[in-house]
PDB file as gemmi writes it, atoms N, CA and C in Angstrom:
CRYST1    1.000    1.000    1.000  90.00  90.00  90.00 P 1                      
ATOM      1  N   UNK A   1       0.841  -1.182   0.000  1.00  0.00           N  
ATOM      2  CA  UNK A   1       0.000   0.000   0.000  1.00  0.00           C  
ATOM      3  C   UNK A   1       0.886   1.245   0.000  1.00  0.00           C  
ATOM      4  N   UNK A   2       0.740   2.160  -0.976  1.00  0.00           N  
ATOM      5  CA  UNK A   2       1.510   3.290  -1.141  1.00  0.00           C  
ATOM      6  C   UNK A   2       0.843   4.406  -0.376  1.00  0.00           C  
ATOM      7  N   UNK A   3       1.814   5.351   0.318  1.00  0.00           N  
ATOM      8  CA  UNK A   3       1.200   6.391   1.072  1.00  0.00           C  
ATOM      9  C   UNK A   3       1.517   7.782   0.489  1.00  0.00           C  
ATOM     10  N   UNK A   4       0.108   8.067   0.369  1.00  0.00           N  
ATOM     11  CA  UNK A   4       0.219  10.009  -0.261  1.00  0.00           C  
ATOM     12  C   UNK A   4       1.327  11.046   0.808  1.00  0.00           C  
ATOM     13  N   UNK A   5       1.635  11.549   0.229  1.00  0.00           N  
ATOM     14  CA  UNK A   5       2.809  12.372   0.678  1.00  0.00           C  
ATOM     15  C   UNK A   5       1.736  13.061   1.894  1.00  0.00           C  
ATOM     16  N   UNK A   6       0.928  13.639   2.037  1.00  0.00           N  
ATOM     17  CA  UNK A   6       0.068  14.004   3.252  1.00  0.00           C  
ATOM     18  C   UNK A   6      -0.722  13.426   4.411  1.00  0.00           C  
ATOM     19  N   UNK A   7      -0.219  12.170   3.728  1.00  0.00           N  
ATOM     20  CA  UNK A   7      -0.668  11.100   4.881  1.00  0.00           C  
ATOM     21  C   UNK A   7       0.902  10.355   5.650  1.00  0.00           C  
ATOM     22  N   UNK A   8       2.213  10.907   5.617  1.00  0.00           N  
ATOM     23  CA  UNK A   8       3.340  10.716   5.730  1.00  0.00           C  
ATOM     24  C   UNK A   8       3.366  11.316   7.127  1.00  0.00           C  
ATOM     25  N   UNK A   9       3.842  10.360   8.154  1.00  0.00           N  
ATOM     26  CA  UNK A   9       4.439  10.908   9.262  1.00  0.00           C  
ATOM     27  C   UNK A   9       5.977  11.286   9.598  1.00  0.00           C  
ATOM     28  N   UNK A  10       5.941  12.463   9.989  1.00  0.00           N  
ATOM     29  CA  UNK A  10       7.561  13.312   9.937  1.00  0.00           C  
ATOM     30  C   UNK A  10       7.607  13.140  11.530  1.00  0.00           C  
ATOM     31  N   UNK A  11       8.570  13.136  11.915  1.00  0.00           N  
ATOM     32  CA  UNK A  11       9.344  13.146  13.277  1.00  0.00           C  
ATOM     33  C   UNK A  11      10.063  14.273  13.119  1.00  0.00           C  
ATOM     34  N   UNK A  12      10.224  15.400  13.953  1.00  0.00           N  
ATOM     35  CA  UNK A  12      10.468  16.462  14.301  1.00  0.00           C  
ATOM     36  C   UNK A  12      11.399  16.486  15.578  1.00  0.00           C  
ATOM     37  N   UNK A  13      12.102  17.187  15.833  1.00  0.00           N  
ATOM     38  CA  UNK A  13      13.872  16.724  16.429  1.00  0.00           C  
ATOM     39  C   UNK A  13      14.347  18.194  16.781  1.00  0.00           C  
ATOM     40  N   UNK A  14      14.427  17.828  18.259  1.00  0.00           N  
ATOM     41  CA  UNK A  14      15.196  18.956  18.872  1.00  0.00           C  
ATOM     42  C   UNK A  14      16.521  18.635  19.309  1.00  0.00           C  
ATOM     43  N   UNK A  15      17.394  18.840  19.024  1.00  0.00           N  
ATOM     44  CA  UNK A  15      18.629  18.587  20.249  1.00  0.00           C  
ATOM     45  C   UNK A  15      19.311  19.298  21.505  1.00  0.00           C  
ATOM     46  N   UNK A  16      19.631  18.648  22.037  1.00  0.00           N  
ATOM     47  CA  UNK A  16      20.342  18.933  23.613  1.00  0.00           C  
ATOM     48  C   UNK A  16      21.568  18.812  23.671  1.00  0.00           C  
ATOM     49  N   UNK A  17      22.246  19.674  24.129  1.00  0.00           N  
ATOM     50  CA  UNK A  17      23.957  19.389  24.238  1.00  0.00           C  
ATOM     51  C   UNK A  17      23.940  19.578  25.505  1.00  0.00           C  
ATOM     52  N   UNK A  18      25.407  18.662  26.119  1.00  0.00           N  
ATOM     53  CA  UNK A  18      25.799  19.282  27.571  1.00  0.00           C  
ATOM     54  C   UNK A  18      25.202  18.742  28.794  1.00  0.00           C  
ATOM     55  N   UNK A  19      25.883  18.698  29.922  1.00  0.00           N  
ATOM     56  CA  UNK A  19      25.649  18.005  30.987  1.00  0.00           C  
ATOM     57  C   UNK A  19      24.159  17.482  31.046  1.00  0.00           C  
ATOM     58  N   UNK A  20      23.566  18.734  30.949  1.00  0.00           N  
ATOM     59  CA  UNK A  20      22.287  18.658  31.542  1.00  0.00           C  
ATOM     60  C   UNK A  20      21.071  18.610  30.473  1.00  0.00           C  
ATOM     61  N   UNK A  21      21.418  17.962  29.424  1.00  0.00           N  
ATOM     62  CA  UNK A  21      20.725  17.815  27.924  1.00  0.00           C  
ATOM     63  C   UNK A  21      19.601  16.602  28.581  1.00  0.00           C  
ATOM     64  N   UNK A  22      19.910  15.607  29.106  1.00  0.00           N  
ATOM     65  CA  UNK A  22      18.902  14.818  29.177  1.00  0.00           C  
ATOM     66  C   UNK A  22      17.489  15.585  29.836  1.00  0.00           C  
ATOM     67  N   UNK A  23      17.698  16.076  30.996  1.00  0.00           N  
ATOM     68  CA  UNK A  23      16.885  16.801  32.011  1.00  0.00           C  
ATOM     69  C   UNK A  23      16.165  18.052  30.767  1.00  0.00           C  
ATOM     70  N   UNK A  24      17.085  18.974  29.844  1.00  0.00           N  
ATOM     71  CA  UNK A  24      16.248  19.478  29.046  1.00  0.00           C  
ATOM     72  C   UNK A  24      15.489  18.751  28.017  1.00  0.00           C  
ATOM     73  N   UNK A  25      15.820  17.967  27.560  1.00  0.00           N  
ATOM     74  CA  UNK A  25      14.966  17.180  26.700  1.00  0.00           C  
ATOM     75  C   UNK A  25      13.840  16.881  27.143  1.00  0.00           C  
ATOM     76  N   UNK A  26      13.744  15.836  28.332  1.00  0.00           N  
ATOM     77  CA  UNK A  26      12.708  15.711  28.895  1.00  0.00           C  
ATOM     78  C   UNK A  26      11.936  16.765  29.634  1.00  0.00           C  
ATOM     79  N   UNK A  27      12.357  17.931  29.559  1.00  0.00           N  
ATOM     80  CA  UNK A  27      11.509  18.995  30.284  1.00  0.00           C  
ATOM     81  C   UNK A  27      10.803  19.570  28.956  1.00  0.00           C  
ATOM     82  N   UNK A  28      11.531  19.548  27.395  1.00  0.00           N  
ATOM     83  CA  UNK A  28      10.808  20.435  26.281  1.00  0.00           C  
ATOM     84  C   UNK A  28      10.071  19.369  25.623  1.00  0.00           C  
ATOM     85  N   UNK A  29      10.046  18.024  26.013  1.00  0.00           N  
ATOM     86  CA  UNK A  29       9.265  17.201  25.868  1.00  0.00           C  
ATOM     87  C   UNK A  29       7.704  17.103  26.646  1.00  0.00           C  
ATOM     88  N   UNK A  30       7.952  17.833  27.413  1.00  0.00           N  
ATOM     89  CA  UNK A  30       6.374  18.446  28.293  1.00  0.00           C  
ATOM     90  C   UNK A  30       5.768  19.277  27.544  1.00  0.00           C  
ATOM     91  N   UNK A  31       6.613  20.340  26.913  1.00  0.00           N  
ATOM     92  CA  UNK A  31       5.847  21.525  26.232  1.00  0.00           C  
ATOM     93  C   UNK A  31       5.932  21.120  24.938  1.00  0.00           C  
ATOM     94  N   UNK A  32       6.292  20.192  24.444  1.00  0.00           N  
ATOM     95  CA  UNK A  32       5.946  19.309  23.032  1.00  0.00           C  
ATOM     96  C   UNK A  32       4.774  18.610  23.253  1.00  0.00           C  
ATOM     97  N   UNK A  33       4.379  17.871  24.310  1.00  0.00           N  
ATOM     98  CA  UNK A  33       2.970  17.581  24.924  1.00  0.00           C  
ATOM     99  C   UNK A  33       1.560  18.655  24.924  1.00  0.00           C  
ATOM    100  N   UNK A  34       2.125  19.742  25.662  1.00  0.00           N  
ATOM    101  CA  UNK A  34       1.401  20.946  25.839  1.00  0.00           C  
ATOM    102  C   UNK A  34       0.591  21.056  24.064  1.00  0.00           C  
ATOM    103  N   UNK A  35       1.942  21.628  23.653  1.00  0.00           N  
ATOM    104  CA  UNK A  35       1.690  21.649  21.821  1.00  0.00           C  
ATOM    105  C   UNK A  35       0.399  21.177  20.975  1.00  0.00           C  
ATOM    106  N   UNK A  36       1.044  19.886  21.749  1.00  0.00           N  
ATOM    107  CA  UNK A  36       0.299  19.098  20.976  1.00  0.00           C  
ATOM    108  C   UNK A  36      -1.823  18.868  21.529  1.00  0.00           C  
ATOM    109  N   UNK A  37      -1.744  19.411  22.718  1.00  0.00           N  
ATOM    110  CA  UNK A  37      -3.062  19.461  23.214  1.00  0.00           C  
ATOM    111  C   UNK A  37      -3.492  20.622  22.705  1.00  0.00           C  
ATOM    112  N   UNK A  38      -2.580  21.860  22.647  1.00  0.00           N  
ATOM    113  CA  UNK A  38      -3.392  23.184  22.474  1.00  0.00           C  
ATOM    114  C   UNK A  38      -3.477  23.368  21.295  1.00  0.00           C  
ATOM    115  N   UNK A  39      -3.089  22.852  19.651  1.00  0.00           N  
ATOM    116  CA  UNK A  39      -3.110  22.449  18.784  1.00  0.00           C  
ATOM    117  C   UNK A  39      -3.710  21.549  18.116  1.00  0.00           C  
ATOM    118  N   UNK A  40      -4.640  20.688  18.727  1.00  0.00           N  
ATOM    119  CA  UNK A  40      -5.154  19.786  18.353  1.00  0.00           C  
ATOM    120  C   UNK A  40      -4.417  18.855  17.340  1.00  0.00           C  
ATOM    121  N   UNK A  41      -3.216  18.672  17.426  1.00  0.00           N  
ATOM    122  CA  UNK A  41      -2.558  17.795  16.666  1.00  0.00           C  
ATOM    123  C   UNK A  41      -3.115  16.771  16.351  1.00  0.00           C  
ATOM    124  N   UNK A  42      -2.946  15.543  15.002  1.00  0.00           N  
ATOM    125  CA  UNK A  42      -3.991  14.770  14.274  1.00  0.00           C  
ATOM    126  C   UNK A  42      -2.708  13.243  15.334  1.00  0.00           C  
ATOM    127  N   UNK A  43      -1.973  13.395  15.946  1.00  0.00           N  
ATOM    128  CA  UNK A  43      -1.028  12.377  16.045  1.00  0.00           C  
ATOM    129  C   UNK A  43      -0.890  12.716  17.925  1.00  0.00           C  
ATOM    130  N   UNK A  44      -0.241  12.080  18.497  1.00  0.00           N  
ATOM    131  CA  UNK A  44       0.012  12.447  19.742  1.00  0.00           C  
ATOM    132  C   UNK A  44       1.096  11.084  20.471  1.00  0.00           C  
ATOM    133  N   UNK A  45       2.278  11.611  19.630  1.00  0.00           N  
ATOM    134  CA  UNK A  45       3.502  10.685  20.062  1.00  0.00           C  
ATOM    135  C   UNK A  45       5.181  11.638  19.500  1.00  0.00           C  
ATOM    136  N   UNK A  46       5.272  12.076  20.969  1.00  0.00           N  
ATOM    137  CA  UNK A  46       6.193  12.930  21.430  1.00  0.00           C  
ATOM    138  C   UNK A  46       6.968  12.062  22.541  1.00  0.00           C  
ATOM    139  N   UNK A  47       8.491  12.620  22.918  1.00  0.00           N  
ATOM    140  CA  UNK A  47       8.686  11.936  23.666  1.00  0.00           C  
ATOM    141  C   UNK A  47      10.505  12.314  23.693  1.00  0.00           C  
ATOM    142  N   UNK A  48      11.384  11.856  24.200  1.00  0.00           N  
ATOM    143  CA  UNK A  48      12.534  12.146  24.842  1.00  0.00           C  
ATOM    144  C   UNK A  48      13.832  11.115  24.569  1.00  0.00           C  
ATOM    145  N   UNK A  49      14.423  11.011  24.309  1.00  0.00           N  
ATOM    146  CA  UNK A  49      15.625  10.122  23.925  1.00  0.00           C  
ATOM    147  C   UNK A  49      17.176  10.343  24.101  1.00  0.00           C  
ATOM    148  N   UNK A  50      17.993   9.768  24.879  1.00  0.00           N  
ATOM    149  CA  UNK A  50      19.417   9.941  25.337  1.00  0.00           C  
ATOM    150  C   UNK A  50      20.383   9.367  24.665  1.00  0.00           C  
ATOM    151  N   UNK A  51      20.798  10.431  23.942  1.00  0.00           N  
ATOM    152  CA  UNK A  51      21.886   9.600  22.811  1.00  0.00           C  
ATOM    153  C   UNK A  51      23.291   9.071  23.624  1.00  0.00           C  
ATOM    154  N   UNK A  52      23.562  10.243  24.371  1.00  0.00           N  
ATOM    155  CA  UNK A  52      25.126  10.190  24.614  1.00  0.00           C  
ATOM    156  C   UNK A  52      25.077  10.749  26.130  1.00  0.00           C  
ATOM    157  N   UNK A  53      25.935  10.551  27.042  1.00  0.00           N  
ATOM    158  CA  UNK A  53      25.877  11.737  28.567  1.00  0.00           C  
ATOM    159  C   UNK A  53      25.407  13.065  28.083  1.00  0.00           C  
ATOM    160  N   UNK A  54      25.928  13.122  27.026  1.00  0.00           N  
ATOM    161  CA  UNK A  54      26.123  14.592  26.840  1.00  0.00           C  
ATOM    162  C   UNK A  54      24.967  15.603  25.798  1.00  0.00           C  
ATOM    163  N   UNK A  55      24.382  14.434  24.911  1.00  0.00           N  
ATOM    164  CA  UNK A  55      23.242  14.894  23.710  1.00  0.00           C  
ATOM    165  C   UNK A  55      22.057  14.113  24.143  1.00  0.00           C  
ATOM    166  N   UNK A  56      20.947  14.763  24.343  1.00  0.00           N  
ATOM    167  CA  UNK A  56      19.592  13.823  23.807  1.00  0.00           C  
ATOM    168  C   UNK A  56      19.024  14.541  23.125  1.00  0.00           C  
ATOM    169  N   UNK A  57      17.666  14.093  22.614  1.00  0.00           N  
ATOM    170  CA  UNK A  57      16.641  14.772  22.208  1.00  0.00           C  
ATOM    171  C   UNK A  57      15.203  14.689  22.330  1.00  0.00           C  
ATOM    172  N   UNK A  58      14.487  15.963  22.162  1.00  0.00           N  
ATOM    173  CA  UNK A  58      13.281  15.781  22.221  1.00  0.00           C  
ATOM    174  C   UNK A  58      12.545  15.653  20.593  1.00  0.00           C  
ATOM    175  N   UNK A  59      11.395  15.078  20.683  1.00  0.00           N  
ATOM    176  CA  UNK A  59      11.049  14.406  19.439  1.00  0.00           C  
ATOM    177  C   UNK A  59       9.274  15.056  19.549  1.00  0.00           C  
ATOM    178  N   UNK A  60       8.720  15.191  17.951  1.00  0.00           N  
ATOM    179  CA  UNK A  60       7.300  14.931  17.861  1.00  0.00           C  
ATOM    180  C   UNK A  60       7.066  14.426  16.522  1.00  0.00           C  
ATOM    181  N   UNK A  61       5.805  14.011  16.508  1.00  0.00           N  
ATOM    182  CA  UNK A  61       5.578  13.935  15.174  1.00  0.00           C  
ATOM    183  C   UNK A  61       4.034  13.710  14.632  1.00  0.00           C  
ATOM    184  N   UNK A  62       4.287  14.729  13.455  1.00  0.00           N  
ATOM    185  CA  UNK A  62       3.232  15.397  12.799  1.00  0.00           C  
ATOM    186  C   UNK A  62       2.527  14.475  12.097  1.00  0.00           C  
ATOM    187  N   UNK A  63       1.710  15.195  11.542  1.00  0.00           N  
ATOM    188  CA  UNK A  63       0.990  14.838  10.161  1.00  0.00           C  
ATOM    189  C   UNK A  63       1.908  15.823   8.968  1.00  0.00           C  
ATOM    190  N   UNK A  64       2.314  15.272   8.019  1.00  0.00           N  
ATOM    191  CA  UNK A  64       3.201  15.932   6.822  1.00  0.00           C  
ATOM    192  C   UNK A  64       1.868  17.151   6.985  1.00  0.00           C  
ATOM    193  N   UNK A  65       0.801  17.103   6.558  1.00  0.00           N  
ATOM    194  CA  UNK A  65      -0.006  18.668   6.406  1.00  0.00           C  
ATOM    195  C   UNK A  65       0.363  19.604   7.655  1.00  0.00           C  
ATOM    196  N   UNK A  66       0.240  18.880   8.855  1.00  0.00           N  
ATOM    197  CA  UNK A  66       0.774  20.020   9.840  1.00  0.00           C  
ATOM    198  C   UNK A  66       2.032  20.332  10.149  1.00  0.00           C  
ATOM    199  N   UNK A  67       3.054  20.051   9.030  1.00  0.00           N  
ATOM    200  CA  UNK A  67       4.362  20.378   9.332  1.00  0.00           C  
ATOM    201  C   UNK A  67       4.669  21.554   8.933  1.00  0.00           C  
ATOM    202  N   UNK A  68       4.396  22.901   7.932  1.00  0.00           N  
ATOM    203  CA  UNK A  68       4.664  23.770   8.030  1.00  0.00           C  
ATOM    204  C   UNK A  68       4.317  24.731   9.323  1.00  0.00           C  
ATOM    205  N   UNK A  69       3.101  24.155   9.488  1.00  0.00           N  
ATOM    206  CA  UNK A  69       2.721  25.216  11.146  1.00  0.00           C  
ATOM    207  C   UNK A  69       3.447  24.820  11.980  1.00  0.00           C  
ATOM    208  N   UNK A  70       3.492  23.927  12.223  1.00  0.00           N  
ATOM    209  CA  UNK A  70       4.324  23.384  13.157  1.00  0.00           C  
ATOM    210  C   UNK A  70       5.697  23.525  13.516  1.00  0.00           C  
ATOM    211  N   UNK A  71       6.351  23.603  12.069  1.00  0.00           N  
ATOM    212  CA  UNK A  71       7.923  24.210  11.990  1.00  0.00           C  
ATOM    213  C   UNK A  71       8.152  25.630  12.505  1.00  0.00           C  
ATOM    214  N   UNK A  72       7.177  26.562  11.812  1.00  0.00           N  
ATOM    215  CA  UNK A  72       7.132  27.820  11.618  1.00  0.00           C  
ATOM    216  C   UNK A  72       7.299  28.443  13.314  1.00  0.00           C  
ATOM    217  N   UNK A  73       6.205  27.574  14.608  1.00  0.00           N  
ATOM    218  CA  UNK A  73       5.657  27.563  15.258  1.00  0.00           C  
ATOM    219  C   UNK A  73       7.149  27.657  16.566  1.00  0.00           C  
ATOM    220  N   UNK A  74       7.349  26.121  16.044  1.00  0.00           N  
ATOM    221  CA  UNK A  74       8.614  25.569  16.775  1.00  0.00           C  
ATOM    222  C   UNK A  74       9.785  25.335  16.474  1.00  0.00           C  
ATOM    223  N   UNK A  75       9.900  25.237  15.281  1.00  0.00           N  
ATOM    224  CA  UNK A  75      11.699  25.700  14.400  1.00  0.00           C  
ATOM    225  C   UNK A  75      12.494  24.861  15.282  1.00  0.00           C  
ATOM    226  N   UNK A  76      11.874  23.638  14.936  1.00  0.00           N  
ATOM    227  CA  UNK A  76      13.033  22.298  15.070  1.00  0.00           C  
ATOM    228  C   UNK A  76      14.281  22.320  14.341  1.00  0.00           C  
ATOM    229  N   UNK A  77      15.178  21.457  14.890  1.00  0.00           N  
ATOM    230  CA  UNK A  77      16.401  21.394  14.194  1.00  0.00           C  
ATOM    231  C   UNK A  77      16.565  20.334  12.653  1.00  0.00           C  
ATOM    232  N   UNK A  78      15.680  19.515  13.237  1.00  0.00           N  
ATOM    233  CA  UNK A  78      15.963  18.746  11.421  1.00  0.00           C  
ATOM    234  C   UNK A  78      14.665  17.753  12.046  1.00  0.00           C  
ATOM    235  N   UNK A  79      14.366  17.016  10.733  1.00  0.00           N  
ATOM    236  CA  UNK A  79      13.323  16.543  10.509  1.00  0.00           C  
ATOM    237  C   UNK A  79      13.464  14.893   9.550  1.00  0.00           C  
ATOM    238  N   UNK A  80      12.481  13.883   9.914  1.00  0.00           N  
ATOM    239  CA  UNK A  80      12.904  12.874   9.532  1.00  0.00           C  
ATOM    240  C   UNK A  80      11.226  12.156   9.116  1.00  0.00           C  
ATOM    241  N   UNK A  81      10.663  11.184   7.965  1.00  0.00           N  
ATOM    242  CA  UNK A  81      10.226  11.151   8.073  1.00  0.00           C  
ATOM    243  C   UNK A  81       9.976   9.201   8.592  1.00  0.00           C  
ATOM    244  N   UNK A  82       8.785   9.549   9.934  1.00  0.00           N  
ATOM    245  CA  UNK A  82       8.722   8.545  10.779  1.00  0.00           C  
ATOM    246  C   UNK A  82       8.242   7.175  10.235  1.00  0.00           C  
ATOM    247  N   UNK A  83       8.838   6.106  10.584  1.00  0.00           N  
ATOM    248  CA  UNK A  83       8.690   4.979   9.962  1.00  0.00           C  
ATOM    249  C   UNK A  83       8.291   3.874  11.634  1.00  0.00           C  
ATOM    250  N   UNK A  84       7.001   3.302  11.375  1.00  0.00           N  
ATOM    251  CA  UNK A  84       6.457   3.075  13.001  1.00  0.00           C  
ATOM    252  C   UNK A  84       7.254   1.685  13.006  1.00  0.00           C  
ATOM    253  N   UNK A  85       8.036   1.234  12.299  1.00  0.00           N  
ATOM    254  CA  UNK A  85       8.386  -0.481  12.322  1.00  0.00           C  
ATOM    255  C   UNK A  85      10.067   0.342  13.128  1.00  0.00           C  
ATOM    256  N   UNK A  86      10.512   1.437  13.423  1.00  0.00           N  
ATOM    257  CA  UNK A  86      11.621   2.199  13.492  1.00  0.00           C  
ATOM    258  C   UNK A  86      12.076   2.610  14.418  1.00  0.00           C  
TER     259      UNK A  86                                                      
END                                                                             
C-alpha cells in the first residue's frame, strides 16, 4: 500500500547538548505535549531520547499537512520522516 505524501508521518527533532541535555529534553518534551493538546494535533507521540551523557533529544511527530505550522511555530532542528516499524 503506497502512502500520499500528506498522509506521511515526519518526526520532528530537537537537540540537547551538555551536561544537563537529558533533564532538558525531557523537560521540552512536556511543552511538546502541551503543543500538541493546544493544537489539536492529528497524532500524539512525542517523547525524549538519550543519545550520549552529553546529547539527547526531544522528538514529535506530525501529520506531513501540519508540518509547516508546526515548523514555523517551533523551528526544530531537522526533521525525519517517521517509519512506526523504526
Amino acid at each position: 500500500m503506497k502512502t500520499s505524501l500528506l498522509d506521511r508521518k515526519i518526526k520532528l527533532i530537537w537537540d540537547f547538548k551538555g551536561p544537563a541535555a537529558e533533564k532538558t529534553a525531557e523537560h521540552y518534551a512536556k511543552h511538546l505535549q502541551e503543543y500538541i493538546f493546544n493544537e489539536e494535533l492529528k497524532y500524539d507521540l512525542v517523547g525524549h531520547q538519550k543519545i550520549t551523557d552529553f546529547h539527547s533529544l526531544a522528538f514529535l511527530v506530525v501529520a506531513e499537512f501540519e508540518l509547516p505550522q508546526v515548523r514555523d511555530d517551533l523551528k526544530p532542528q531537522r526533521g525525519e520522516v517517521y517509519l512506526e516499524d523504526s
